[in-house]
N, C-alpha and C positions, 0 to 999 in steps of 0.2 A: 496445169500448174495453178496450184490453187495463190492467190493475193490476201492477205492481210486486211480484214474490213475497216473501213473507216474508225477512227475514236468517234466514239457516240460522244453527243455533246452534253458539257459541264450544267448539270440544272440550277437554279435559280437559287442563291443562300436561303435557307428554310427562316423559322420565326426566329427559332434557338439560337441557330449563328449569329440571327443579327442583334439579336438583342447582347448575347456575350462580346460581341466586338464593340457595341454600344456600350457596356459597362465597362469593355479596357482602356476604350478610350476618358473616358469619365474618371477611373481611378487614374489613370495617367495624368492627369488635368490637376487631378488635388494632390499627387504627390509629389508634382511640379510647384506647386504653390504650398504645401508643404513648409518644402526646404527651402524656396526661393530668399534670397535673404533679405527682401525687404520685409518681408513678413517675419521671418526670423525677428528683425528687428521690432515690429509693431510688438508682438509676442514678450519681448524681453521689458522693452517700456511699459508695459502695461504689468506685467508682474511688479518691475520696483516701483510701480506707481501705487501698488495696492500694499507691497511692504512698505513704502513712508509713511501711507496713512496709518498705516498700526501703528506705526511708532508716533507718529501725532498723535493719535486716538490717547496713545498712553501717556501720553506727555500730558495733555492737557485735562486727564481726569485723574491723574494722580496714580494712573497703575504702573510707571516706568519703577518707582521704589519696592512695590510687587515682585517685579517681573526682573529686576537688577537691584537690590537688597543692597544698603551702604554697609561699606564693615564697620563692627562694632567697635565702641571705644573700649580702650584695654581696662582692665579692671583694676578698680583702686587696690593699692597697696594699703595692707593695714598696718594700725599703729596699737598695740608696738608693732617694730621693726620699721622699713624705709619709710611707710605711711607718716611717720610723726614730723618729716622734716617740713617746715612750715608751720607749723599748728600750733595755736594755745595749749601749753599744758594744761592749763584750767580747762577745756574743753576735749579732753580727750580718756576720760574717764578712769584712772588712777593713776598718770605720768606725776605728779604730784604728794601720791600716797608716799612712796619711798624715795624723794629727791631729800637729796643730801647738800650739804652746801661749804663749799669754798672761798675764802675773802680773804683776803689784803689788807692789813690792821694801820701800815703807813700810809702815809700819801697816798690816802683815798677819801679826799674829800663828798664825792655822791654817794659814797658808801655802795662800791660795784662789787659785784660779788658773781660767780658763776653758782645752776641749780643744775642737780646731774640727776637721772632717775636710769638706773640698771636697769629693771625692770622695761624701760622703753627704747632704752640706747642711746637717751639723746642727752643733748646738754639745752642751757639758756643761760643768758644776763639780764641782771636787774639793778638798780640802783632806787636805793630812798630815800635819799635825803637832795632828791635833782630839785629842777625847777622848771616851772613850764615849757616847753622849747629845747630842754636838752634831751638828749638822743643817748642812747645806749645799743650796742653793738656785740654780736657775737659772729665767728669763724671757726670754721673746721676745716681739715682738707679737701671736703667737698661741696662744702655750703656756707654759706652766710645769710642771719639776719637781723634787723635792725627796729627798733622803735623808738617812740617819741613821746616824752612825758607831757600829758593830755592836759591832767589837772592832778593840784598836789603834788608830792612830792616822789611818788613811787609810778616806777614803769618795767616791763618783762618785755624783752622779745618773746619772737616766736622759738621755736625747737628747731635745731641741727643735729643731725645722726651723727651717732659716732659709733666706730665698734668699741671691742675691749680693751684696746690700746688707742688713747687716741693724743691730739695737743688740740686747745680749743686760745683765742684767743679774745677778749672782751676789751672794751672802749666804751667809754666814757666822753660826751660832747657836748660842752656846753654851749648852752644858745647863744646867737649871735646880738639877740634882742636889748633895742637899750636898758628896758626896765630891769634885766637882770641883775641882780644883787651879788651871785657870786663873784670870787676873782680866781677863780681855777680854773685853770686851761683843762684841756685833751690829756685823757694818759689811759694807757692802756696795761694788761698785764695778763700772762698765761697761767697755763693748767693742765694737769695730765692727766691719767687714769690713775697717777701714782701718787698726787696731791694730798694733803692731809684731809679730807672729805670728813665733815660730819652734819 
C-alpha cells in the first residue's frame, strides 16, 4: 500500500512577489491618506485659499468690473417725447420753434401765461412783468415744475409732458422780500388742450 509523499516545502517569495506586495502595501498607505479626512480637509482650505486671492488679486487691480461688468444705465429718453420733461425749451432744439401761447387778460398782474409746443408734447409758464424773487410754476398730471425770476422781469420754467389731451396748471408767486414793490398776492389759473392757444 502505497502512502502519499510528503508536501514538498513552500520556496522562499521570488523578487516579483515581494516587490508587488511592496507596492500594495504603499498604494494602500496613500489611498488611506487619500480620503483621510483630515487631509480632505487641508485639500479643501488650500483651494478656497487660492480662490480669495483671485478675488483679491481682482479686487485691488481693478479687474472685478472685468470679470463682473456693472449694468448699464438705461438710455436717455428723448425729446421730443418723455425726454423733454425737465428741460429748457430754449435748450432743446425747436420745443420753441411752434409754442403757442395762452394767457389770462384779467387779474394777471405778472403777466403768467402758459407756452405749449405739439411738436414736443409739453407745456411751460412764464411770467414778465415779475420781480426779482417771484416764482412761477407749472403742473400736469404727472409732473411739476418751478422757477425763480433771477434778474428783470421775465422767468420760464422748465417743461412738463403732456399728451394730446391734457389740463396744465400755472402759479404765479410773489416774493416774500421786503424790497418788493408789488402788492399782488399768489393766483393761479388752468389750461387745456382745448384752450384758445395761439
Amino acid at each position: 500500500m502505497s502512502t502519499d509523499p510528503a508536501p514538498a516545502p513552500t520556496p522562499p517569495p521570488g523578487w516579483f512577489s515581494r516587490l508587488r506586495s511592496g507596492a500594495a502595501r504603499r498604494i494602500g498607505r496613500g489611498w488611506r491618506f487619500a480620503w483621510h479626512p483630515a487631509s480632505h480637509a487641508t485639500a479643501t482650505l488650500s483651494i478656497l485659499t487660492v480662490v480669495l486671492g483671485s478675488f483679491t488679486t481682482a479686487l485691488a487691480t481693478g479687474l472685478w468690473g472685468e470679470i463682473f461688468p456693472p449694468d448699464s444705465p438705461p438710455a436717455a429718453q428723448p425729446c421730443p417725447g418723455k425726454g423733454c420733461e425737465g428741460k429748457s425749451p430754449k435748450e432743446t432744439g425747436g420745443c420753441t420753434a411752434d409754442a403757442v401761447t395762452y394767457q389770462r387778460e384779467e387779474n394777471n398782474p405778472a403777466t403768467l401765461h402758459f407756452r405749449y409746443s405739439r411738436r414736443c408734447g409739453a407745456v411751460w409758464a412764464r411770467i414778465t412783468t415779475g420781480e426779482v424773487g417771484d416764482e412761477v410754476n407749472v403742473s400736469s398730471a404727472d409732473g411739476a415744475q418751478s422757477a425763480v425770476v433771477e434778474s428783470d422781469h421775465d422767468q420760464f420754467t422748465p417743461m412738463v409732458v403732456v399728451g394730446k389731451t391734457f389740463k396744465v396748471r400755472a402759479c404765479a408767486v410773489p416774493t416774500l422780500a421786503q424790497s418788493r414793490k408789488g402788492t399782488w398776492k399768489k393766483y393761479c389759473f388752468t389750461a387745456t388742450d382745448e384752450a384758445p392757444w395761439s
